[in-house]
N, C-alpha and C positions, 0 to 999 in steps of 0.2 A: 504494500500500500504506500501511495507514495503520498509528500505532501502538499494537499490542494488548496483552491482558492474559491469561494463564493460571494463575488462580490456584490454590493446591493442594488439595489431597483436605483437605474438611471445611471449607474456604471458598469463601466467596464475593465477585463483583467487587457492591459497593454499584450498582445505578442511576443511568443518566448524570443524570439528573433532579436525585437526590440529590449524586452528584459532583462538580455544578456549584455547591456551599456555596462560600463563600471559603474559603482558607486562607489565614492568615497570614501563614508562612513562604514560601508560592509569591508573597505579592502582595508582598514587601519584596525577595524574591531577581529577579523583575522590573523592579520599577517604575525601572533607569535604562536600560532598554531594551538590556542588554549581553547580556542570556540573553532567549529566548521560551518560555515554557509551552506547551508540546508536546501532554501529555496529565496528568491528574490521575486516580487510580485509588485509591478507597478499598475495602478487603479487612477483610471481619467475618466471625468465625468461625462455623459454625454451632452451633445449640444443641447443647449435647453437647462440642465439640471443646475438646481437651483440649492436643492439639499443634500444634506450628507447623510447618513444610514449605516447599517451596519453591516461591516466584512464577516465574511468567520473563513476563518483558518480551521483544517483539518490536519492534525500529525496523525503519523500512525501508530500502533498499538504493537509490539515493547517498544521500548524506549521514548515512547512520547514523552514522559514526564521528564525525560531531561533538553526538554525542549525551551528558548527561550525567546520571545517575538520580543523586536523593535518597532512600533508604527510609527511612520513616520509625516506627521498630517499636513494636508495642502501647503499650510503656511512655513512648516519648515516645522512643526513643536514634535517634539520624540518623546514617547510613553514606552514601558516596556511591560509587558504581560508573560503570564506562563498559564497555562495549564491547573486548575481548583484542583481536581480528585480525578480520578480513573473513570470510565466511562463503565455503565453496569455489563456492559458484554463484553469479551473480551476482545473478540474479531471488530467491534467498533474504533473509531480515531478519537482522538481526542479532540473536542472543538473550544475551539479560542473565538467569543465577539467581540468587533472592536470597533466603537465609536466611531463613523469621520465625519470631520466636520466638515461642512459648506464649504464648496469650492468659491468662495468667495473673490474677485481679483482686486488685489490688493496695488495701489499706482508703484513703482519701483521693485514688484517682484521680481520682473524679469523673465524667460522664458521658462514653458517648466509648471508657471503656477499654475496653483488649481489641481495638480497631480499627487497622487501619494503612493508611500512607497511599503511594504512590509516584508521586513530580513527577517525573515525562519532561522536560526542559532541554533546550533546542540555543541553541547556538552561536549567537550575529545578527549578531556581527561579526568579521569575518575578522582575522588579525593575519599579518603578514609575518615571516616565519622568519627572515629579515636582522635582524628589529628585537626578537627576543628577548631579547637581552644588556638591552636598557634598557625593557623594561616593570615593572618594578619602578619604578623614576625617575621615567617616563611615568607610572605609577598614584598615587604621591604629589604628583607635584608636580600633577594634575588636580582629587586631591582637597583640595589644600593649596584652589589655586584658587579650587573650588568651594566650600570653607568660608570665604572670607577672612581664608585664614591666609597666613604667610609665615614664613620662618627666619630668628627673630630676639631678640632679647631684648625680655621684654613688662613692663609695671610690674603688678604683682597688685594688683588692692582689694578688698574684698567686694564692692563695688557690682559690681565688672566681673565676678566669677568666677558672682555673680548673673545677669548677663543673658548670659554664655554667652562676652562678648569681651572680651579687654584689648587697651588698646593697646601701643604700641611706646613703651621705654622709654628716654628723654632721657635723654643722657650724664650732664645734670647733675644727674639723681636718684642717682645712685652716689654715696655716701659714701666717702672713702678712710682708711684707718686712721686711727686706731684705732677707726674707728667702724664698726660691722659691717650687712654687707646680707644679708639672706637670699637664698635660690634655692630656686626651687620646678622640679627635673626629672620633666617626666612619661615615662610610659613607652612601650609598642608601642600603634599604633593608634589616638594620643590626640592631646591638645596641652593647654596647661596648663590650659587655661578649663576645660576636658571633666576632665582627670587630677585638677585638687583643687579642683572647685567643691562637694564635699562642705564644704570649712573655709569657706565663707562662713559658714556657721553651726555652733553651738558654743562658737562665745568663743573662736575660735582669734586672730585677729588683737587682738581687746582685750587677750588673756591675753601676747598679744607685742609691744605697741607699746611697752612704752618701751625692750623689747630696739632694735627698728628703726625703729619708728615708722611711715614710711609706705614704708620700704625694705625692698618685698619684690619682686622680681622670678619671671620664668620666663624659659625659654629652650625656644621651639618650633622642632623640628626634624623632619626625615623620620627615622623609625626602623625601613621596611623597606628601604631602598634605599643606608643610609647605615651605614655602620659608627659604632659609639661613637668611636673614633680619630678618623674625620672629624667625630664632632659634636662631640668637646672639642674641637678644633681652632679650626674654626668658633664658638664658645663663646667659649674667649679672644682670637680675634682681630677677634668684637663687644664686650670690653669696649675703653674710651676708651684712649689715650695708650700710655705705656709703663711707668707703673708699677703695681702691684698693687694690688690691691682684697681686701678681706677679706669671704669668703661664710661663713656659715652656710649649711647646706643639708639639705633633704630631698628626697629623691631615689625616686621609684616605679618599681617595676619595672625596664625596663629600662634606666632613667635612672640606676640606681646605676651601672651598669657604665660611662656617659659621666664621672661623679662619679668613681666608683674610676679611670678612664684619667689625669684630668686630676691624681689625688693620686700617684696610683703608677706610674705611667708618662708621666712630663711627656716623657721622650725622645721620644715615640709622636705630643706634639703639636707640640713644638716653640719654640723659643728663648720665644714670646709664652705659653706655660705659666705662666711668672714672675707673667702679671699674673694671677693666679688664685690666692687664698691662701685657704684651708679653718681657719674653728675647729670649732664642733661640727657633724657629720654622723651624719641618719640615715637609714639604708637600708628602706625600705618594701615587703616583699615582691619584695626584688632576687632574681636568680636568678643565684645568684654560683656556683654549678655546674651550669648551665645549666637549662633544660626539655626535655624529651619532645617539645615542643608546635612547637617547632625544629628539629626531624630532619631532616635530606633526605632522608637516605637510608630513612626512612619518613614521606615525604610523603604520602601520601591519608591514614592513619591521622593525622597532622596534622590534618590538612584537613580532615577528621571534626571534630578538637577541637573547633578554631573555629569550626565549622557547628554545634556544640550548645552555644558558649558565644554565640558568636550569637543562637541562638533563645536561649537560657534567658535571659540576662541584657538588661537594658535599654540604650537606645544607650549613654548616660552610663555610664562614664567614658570608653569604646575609643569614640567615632561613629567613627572611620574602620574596625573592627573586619567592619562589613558590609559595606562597599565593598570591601573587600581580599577579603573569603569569595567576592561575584561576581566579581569580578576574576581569581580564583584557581579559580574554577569553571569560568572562560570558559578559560582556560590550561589547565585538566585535561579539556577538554571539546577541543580543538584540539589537544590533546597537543602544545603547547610546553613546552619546561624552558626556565628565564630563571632567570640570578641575585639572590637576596637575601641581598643582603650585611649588611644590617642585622640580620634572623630569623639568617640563619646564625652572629653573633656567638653566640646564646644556645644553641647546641647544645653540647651536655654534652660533643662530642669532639673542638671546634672549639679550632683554636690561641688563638683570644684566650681562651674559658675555662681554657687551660692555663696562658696568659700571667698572666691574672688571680690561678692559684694558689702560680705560683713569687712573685707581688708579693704577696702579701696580709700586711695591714696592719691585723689586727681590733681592737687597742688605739685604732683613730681613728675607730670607727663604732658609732652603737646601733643596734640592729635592731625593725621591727617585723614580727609574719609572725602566720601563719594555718593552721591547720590544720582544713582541712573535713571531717566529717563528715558525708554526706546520712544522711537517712532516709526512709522510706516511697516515695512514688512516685517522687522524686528521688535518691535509692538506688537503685532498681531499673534508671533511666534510665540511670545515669552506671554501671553494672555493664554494663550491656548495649551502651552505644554505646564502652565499652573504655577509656572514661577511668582508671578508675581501675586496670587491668590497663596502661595504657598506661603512667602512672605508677609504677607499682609498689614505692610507698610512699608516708610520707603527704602530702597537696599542697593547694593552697587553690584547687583548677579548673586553675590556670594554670602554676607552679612549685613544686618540693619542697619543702615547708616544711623540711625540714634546710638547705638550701643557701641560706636567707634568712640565716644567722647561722654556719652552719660556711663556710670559705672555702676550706680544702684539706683533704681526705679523708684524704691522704699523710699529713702532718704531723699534722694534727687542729686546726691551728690555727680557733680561731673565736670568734667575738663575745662576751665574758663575759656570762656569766648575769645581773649585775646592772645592765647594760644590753640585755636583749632582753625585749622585751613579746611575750607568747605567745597568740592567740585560738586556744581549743579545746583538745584531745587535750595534754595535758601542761605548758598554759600555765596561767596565773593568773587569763587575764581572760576574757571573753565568758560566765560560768556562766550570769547570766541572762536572756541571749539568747534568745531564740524559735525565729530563725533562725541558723544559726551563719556566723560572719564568711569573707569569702571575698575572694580578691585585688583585687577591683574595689568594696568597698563597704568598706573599711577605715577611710577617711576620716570616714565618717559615724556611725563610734561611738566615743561618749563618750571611750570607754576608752582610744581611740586617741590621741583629740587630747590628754588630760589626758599620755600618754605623750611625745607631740611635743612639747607647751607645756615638760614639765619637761626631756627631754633639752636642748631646745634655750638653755635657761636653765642649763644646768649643777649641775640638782637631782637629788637621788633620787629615781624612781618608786618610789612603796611597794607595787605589784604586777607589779615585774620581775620577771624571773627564772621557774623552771620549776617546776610543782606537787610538790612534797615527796611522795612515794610510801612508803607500809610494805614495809618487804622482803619479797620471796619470788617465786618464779620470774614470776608472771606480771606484777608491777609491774617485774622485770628487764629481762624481755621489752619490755615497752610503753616504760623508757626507753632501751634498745637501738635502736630503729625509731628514734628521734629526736638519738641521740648514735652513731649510728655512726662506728666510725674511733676511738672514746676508747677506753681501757683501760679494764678492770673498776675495776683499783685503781691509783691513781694518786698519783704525791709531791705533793705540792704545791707548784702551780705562783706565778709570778710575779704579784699582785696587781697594779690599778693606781689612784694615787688619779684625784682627778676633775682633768679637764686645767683647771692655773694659765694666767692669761691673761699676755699678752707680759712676758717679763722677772719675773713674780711669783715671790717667793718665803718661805718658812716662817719667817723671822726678819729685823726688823729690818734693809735693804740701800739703798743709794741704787743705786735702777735706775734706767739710760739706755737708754732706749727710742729708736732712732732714725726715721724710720717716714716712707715716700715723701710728700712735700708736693704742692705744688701742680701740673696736670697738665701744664703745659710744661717740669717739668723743671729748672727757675734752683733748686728753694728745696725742703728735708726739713725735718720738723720731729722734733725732740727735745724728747722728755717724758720727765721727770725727775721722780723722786718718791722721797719720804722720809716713814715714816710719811704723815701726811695729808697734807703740803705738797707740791703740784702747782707745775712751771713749765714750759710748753711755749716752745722758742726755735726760732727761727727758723734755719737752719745750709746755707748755700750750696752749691752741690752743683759748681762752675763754681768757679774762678780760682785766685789764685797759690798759694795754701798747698794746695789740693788738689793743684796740679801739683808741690809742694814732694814731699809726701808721698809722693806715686807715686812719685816721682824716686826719693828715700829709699829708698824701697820696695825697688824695683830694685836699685839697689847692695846695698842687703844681701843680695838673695839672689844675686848674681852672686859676693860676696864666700863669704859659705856654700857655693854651690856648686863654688870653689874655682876661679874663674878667674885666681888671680894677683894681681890687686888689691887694695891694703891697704885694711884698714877705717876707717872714718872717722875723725878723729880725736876723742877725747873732748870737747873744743869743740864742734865740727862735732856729734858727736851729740847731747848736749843742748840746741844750738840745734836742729836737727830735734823732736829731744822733744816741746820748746814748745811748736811747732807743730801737734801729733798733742795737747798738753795743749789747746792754747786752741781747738782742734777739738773736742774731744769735751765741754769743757767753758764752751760760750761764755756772754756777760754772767749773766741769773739766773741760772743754772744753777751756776754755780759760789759763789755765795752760799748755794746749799743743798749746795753740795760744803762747802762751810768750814763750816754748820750743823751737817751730818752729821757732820764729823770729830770737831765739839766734842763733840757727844751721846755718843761712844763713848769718853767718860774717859781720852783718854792711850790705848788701844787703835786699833788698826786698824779701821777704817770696812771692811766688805763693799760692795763694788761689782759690779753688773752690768749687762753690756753686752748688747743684742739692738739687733741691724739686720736689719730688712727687703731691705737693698740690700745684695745677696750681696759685690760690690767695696767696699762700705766695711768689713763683717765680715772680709773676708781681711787686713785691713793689720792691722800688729804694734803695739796698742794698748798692750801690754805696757811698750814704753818710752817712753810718754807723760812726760814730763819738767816738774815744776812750777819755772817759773826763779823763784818770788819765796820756798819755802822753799828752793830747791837741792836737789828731792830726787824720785829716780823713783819714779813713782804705783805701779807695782808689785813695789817691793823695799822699799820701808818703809811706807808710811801706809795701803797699801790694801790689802784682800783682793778683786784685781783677777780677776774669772772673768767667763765670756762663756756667751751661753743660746741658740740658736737657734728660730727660730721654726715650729712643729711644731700639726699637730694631735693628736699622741698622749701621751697621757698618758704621765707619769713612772711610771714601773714601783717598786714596792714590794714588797719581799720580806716575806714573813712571819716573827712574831718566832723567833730562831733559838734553839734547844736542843741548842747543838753549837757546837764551836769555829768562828772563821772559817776560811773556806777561802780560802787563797791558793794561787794555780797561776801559777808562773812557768814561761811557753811561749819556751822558745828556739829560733830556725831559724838556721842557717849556712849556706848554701845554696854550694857549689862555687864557683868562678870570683870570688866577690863580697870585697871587704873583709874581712880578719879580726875580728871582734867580741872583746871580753874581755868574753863572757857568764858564765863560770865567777865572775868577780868580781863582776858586776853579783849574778847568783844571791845569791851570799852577801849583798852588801851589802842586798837586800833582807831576808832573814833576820835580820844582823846588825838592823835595822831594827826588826825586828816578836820581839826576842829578850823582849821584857817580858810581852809578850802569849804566848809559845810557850814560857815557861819556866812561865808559870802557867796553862799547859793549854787557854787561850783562844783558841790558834788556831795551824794544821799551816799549813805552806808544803812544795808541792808542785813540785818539778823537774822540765820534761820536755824532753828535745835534740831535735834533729833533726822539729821539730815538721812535718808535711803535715798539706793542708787535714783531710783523713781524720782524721787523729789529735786537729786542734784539735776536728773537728765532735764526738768522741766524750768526751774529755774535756769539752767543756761540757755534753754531752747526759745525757752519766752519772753527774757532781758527785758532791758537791755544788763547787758553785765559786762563791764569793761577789766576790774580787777576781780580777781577769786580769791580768797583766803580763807582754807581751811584751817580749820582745830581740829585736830583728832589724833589718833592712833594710825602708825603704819607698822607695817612689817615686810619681814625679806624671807621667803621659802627659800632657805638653801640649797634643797631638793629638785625643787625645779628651776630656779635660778629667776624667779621672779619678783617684783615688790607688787605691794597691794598697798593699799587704804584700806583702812576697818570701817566703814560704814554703821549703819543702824541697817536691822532688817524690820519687818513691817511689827514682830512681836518685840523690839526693842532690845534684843541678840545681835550678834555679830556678824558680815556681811562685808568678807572682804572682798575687796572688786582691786583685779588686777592691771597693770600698766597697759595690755591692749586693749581695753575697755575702758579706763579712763582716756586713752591716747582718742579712741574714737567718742567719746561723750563732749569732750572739750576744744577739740581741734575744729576748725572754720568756725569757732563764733564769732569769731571778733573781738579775743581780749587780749588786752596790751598786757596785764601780768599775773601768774598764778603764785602765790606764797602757799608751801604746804608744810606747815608748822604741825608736823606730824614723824615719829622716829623714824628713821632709815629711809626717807623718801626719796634722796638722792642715789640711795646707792647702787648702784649697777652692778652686771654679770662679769665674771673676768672675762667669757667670751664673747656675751654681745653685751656694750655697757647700754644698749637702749630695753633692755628688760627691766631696767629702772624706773621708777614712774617716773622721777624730774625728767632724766634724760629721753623719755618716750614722749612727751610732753614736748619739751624742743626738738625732737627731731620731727616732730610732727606739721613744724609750722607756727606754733605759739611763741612771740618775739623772748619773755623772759620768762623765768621758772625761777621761783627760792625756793630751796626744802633741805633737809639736815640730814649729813652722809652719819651721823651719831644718834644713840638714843639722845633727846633732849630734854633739860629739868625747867618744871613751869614757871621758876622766875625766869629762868634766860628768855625763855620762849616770851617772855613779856615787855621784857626789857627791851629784846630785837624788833618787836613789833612797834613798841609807842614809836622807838628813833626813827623807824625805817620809815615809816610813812609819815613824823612828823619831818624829816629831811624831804621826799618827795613834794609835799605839802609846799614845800617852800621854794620847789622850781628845779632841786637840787637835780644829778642825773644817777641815773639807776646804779651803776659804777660809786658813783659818790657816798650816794644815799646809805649802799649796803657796809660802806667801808665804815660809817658814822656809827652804823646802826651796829660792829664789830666793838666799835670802839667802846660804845656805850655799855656792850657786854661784858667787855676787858675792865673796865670800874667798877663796873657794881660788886658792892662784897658780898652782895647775896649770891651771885655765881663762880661758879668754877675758873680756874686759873685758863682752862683750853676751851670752855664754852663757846666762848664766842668766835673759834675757827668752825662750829659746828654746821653751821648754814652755808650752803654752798648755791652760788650764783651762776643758774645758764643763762645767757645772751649771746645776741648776735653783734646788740652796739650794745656799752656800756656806759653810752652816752648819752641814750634813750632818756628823754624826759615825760613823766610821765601827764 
C-alpha cells in the first residue's frame, strides 16, 4: 500500500511529473539521512475556488505510525501532524486530515501562490526507548562534533567570527582587574562564531579596542540539553586560578539567563562564582519571562515555531537551529518524549523563570529587543502557521519583546527606559528599515551596534528609551501591550546614575582599591589614587601580619560576642592597628596618604576602601592605627567609609519637594535581649530636631515592626532614611546575616540579606542605618551575604550597620551625633566620623565601640 492523497472539493493533486520539482525544505529536512521523503504532494486550487477544505493523507499499515506530515499552506505557514492511534483493521492506512486554508492571493506573493505542499517523512532511524532520557545530550554533543565545536571559552576577533571559527582561548589572554575583558554569550541553537558574526562588521571591535583591546572572549556551550545553572557553572570553573576576572558582557538570547545565573544567583553555581565579576551588561533579546516557543506542554505547536523559523530565516545565527527541527521530527515521528532541560529553562512557567523573577536585578542591565511587525505575505504566513496567536503579544519571531527589558510582571520591576534600545512598535530605532528587525538579525544593524558600543562604554545612547506617544485611548492602548504590569499613574520612582567604576566617587577621596594580583595567589595589588596621582603597590596576601590580623580579628569578635574574655589591652590594640595601618597603607601608597591629608587644609581626608577579596573586606579597617602620628585613621584624620564592588548603579532619588522622611522601624521580638528602643527613637529625633523644627523633615515611629509591615511602609512612603532598632544575627552555617524581625505572634522572624536586599532596593532612599548586631558583617566568600553589604550592592547610595555585637549606650550615643551632624548640612563621611568621635568620649562606652559601625558608600561626601 502505498502512500496517497485525497484532496478536497475544488482541488487538485498537481502531476507526479510536476511533483517531482525540488523542494527546498524537503531537501534540507533530509539530506542527514535521519528522516526519508516518503511522498511529496502538491495541491492547486481550481479556477474559481474560493475555499480551503480538507486533504487526508493515507500511510500504510506497518509502519505508519512512524510517519510524520509537514503541511505546508498556501501562504507559506508549516504545521506538522502524525498519525492519533492505529486504525481498527489492520489491512487499513492510516489517515491524516489536514486543514487548508483559502487560497487567498496575497499582492507580493509571487509565483506559486495559492498552492500547497505536503512532505510525507518517516522515520530511518530507530531510537531505543531506554535511551530517551539522553537524546537531547546525544543531539548536541553530535552536532557540537560535527561542527568542530567544543564547550569552552573561545578568544573572538573579526578575522575569526569572519571565517565562521574561533579558537580556544589561552588562560593568559585574561586580563585580571582592573582591567576588563568582555564576553560574548550566545544563545539556543548557536555558538558564538554563528551568534555575533554579525559584529565582525560595523566598527564594533574598532569602536571597543581600547575599552579591551584584543580581550574579547565567548563561551560555547550546549543550550538544549544543559541548563543555564550548569552553563554558568561550567563558565566559571573554565576561567584560570582562583581569583576573579572582571567581564563586561553581552549576552543573546538565551545566554542572558547563563549571564543573569552567574550575577544573581552565584549560590546556583557555586563557591568558583567569585571568579566571575560583571561591570557593564547587556541583554540582547533575552527572554527573561520566558517564550511560547519552550512549552512542553504544547510541544508540536512548538515545533511548528521552529519549523517556520527554520525555513524563513537563514542558517546564521541558530546553524544548529535545523539539526534540532530533524532531530525533533525524528522524536515526534517515533513518538518518544526525552528531556530538554536547556529549552525547558525558557518556559514562561518553568521554576528557573520564577527563580529569575524573585532575583531580578534590572538597575545592572541595558536591554536591546525587537519588536516584529510582518506585513504582506509574511503577515499572512506567520497568522496562519499561529505564530503570532501563539504568542499572543508583541514578539521578534522568537520571544516577547516585553520580557526583553521587564523582569517580573509581579512587581513591575524592569530595565529603565534610558537604557533599553527598542526596534519597531514603540521603540526609537529601526524607522528606516525596509525590513523590520527580528531576534536573529539584530547584530547587523547599525543601530544596534552604535547601542552596544555606547552601553558598553558607559555612554548615553541618544535613541534609548521608548517613542513618546500623544494621549488618547489608542496610543494608551498601544503603550499598555508593551508596559504591562505598570500603573496608569505612577510616583516616581528611584533614578539611577551611570555605574562609577571600582571605588569612584563624586568629590575629591583617596581611594584604595585593592584588586586580586597575580594568579598563584602570593601577591594583590592596591591602587591608590588621589585626584590624578596613581600608585599601584604590590600587598602580600600570605605571612605574618596577615596571620596577625586574622588572629586580631578573632579575638574581637569572641570578645563582642561575649565569651568572657577581656579585650585587649590599649597597647596591645594599637600595636595590632599598625599593622591593619601599614597593611592597607604600604611604601607609595602612603606618601599619597600624607599628600592627600595635606591637600585637605587641617580637615579630614575622605577615604575609600573597595576589595575584591571578600576576606580582606570583612576585617575591621576601622581601627587601623597610625603609630608615627599616634592617632586612629578612623576617629580623627579620616572620613574612613568602605564601597563594594557591584554592577548596579547607585540609585538617585529625584529632587524632593517635601520634607525628609525618616522612618524609624523598631522590632523587639519575645525571648530576645531587651532593647532601649524608646531612647534610641528619640535620640534620633533629638538629632534631626533643627531640621523638624523648621519643617524640613517628619520622623516617623513604628514598634513591633514584621516583614509585612517593613514591606509596606517602604512601599507606600515616602521614606527617604530607614533606621532600624533591633537585633541581627550571622548563621555561620550558611554564611548568611539576617535581621530579627517580629512575626505576626510577637516571636522571632529572621529575614535574610536576599530578602531584605529585594524589600528595600528601588525605593528611593538616600540612607539605611541598621543599628542592629553583626549587620555588617559578610561571608569570607561572598562579602555581599551581608545585609549592609547586600544592601549596597544593590543600588542603595549608603548603609551604616555594626561589623560587632553593639551595647545600647553606644548604639545611642552614635545615633543622637550622626544625625544631629547631618542635620547641620555636614557630609555623610563627616557626619559618621563625629558621630565615632562622640562614641570614643563617652564613659558610658567601651574603649573600641565606637570602631563598631561600619560605613558603605559610594560618595562620602553625600549630603544628606
Amino acid at each position: 500500500m502505498e502512500v496517497r492523497c485525497e484532496p478536497p472539493v475544488g482541488w487538485k493533486e498537481e502531476p507526479p511529473r510536476r511533483a517531482a520539482e525540488r523542494d527546498a525544505l524537503a531537501e534540507r529536512l533530509v539530506a542527514g539521512g535521519r528522516l526519508v521523503l516518503a511522498r511529496i504532494f502538491r495541491l492547486s486550487p481550481l479556477r474559481g475556488t474560493t475555499e480551503g477544505g480538507t486533504v487526508r493523507i493515507v500511510v500504510p499499515q506497518p509502519g505508519g505510525m512512524d510517519f510524520v506530515v509537514v503541511l505546508r499552506q498556501p501562504s507559506g505557514a508549516l504545521s506538522i501532524h502524525r498519525p492519533a492511534s492505529r486504525p481498527a483493521r489492520r489491512a487499513a492506512g492510516l489517515v491524516l486530515e489536514l486543514a487548508l486554508s483559502a487560497p487567498g492571493v496575497v499582492r507580493g506573493a509571487g509565483s506559486g501562490a495559492g498552492a500547497a505542499v505536503v512532505l510525507v517523512l518517516r522515520a530511518a532511524t530507530r531510537i531505543d526507548a531506554r535511551a530517551a532520557p539522553l537524546l537531547g545530550r546525544a543531539f548536541e554533543e553530535a552536532a557540537f562534533r560535527h561542527a568542530g565545536l567544543a564547550e569552552r571559552l573561545v578568544h573572538v576577533t573579526p578575522e575569526g567570527l569572519g571565517e565562521g571559527r574561533l579558537p580556544g582561548a589561552a588562560p593568559s589572554l585574561l586580563a585580571p582587574p582592573p582591567e576588563r575583558n568582555l564576553l560574548l554569550l550566545h544563545g539556543t541553537f548557536s555558538h558564538t562564531a554563528a551568534g555575533f558574526g554579525d559584529l565582525a562588521r560595523g566598527g564594533f571591535f574598532e569602536a571597543l579596542a581600547p575599552l579591551y583591546g584584543g580581550r574579547v572572549f565567548g563561551f560555547d556551550h550546549f543550550t538544549v540539553s544543559r541548563t543555564p545553572e550548569e552553563n554558568a557553572r561550567m563558565l566559571a570553573e573554565a576561567l584560570p586560578g582562583e581569583l576573579p576576572f572582571l567581564f563586561d558582557a553581552v549576552a543573546h538570547s538565551r545566554g542572558g539567563l547563563v549571564l543573569r545565573t552567574l550575577l544573581e544567583r552565584p549560590a546556583e553555581v557555586g563557591p568558583r562564582a567569585s571568579r566571575f565579576a560583571c561591570g557593564r551588561a547587556v541583554l540582547a533579546a533575552v527572554p527573561n519571562l520566558g517564550t511560547p516557543l519552550a512549552s512542553a506542554e504544547r510541544w508540536e505547536l512548538a515545533l511548528s515555531g521552529w519549523l517556520n523559523l527554520f525555513d524563513l530565516l537563514p542558517p546564521a545565527p541558530a546553524p544548529l537551529l535545523g539539526e534540532f527541527v530533524v532531530e525533533a521530527l525524528l522524536w515526534f515521528a517515533r513518538r518518544v518524549t526525552t528531556s530538554l532541560d536547556g529549552l525547558s529553562a525558557m518556559d514562561g512557567r518553568s521554576a528557573t523563570v520564577a527563580a529569575f523573577e524573585q532575583s531580578a536585578l534590572p538597575e545592572a542591565y541595558s536591554a536591546l529587543a525587537a519588536s516584529h511587525r510582518a506585513s504582506g505575505p509574511l503577515a499572512l504566513r506567520l497568522l496562519e502557521s499561529g505564530v503570532d496567536r501563539f504568542f499572543g503579544e508583541p514578539h521578534d519571531l522568537v520571544v516577547p519583546t516585553e520580557g526583553c527589558f521587564l523582569l517580573d510582571r509581579r512587581s513591575g520591576a524592569r530595565i529603565p527606559d534610558e537604557r533599553v534600545a527598542l526596534f519597531g512598535a514603540g521603540g526609537r530605532l529601526g524607522r528606516s528599515l525596509r525590513r523590520p528587525a527580528h531576534h536573529l538579525d539584530l547584530f547587523a544593524r547599525e543601530e544596534a551596534v552604535a547601542f552596544l558600543v555606547a552601553s558598553l562604554a558607559g555612554e548615553t545612547f541618544g535613541h534609548a528609551g521608548r517613542e513618546a506617544r500623544r494621549a488618547g485611548p489608542k496610543a494608551a492602548r498601544t503603550e499598555a501591550a508593551l508596559r504591562a504590569g505598570e500603573p496608569g499613574k505612577t510616583s516616581p520612582r528611584a533614578r539611577r546614575t551611570t555605574a562609577p567604576r571600582l571605588g569612584e566617587t563624586r568629590r575629591e577621596a583617596l581611594e584604595l582599591t585593592l584588586l586580586p594580583g597575580d594568579r598563584g595567589g602570593g601577591t594583590a595589588l592596591l591602587l591608590a589614587r588621589y585626584g590624578t596621582a596613581r600608585v599601584v603597590a604590590e600587598v602580600p596576601r600570605k605571612g605574618a601580619a596577615w596571620r596577625e590580623i586574622i588572629r586580631g580579628h578573632e579575638r574581637l569578635r569572641s570578645v563582642f560576642d561575649g565569651d568572657g574574655r577581656p579585650l585587649p589591652s590599649t597597647a596591645s590594640l594599637e600595636r595590632w592597628g599598625a599593622v591593619l595601618f601599614e597593611t592597607l597603607l604600604p611604601g607609595e601608597t602612603r606618601r599619597l596618604w600624607d599628600a592627600a591629608r595635606g591637600a585637605s587644609g587641617g580637615s579630614a581626608t575622605d577615604v575609600v576602601f573597595t576589595s575584591l577579596l571578600d576576606w580582606v573586606a570583612d576585617k575591621p579597617w576601622e581601627l587601623a592605627y597610625d603609630p608615627h602620628r599616634r592617632a586612629w585613621l578612623a576617629a580623627t584624620e579620616a572620613n574612613f567609609t568602605r564601597n563594594v564592588v557591584t554592577a548596579i548603579p547607585c540609585e538617585s532619588a529625584p529632587p524632593r519637594r517635601r520634607p525628609l522622611a525618616i522612618l524609624v522601624a523598631a522590632a523587639q521580638p519575645a525571648g530576645l535581649s531587651a532593647l532601649s528602643w524608646e531612647a534610641e527613637a528619640e535620640a534620633v529625633g533629638a538629632g534631626l530636631a533643627p531640621l523638624v523644627d523648621r519643617g524640613l523633615a517628619r520622623v516617623r515611629v513604628e514598634r513591633a515592626v514584621t516583614v509585612e509591615a517593613l514591606h509596606r511602609l517602604v512601599a507606600d512612603g515616602p521614606c527617604d532614611v530607614l533606621h532600624f532598632i533591633g537585633h541581627g544575627t550571622w548563621d555561620a552555617e550558611r554564611r548568611t546575616g539576617s535581621l530579627l524581625l517580629e512575626s505576626a505572634s510577637g516571636g522571632v522572624a529572621p529575614v535574610e540579606a536576599p530578602v531584605l536586599r529585594a524589600l528595600l532596593s528601588g525605593r528611593g532612599l538616600s540612607l539605611v542605618v541598621l543599628n542592629a548586631c553583626l549587620s555588617a558583617r559578610g561571608s569570607r566568600g561572598d562579602l555581599a551575604r551581608g545585609v549592609a553589604p547586600a544592601l549596597v550592592a544593590s543600588g542603595i547610595p549608603a548603609v551604616v550597620a555594626n561589623q560587632f555585637s553593639v551595647l545600647d549606650a553606644a548604639a545611642l550615643v552614635f545615633a543622637r551625633e550622626l544625625y544631629r551632624s547631618l542635620a547641620l548640612g555636614r557630609p555623610l563621611g563627616e557626619a559618621t566620623r563625629e558621630a565615632r568621635l562622640a562614641v570614643r568620649c563617652d564613659a558610658a562606652c567601651g574603649p573600641v565601640d565606637w570602631a563598631v559601625p561600619v560605613v558603605y558608600a559610594r560618595d562620602p561626601g553625600a549630603v544628606l
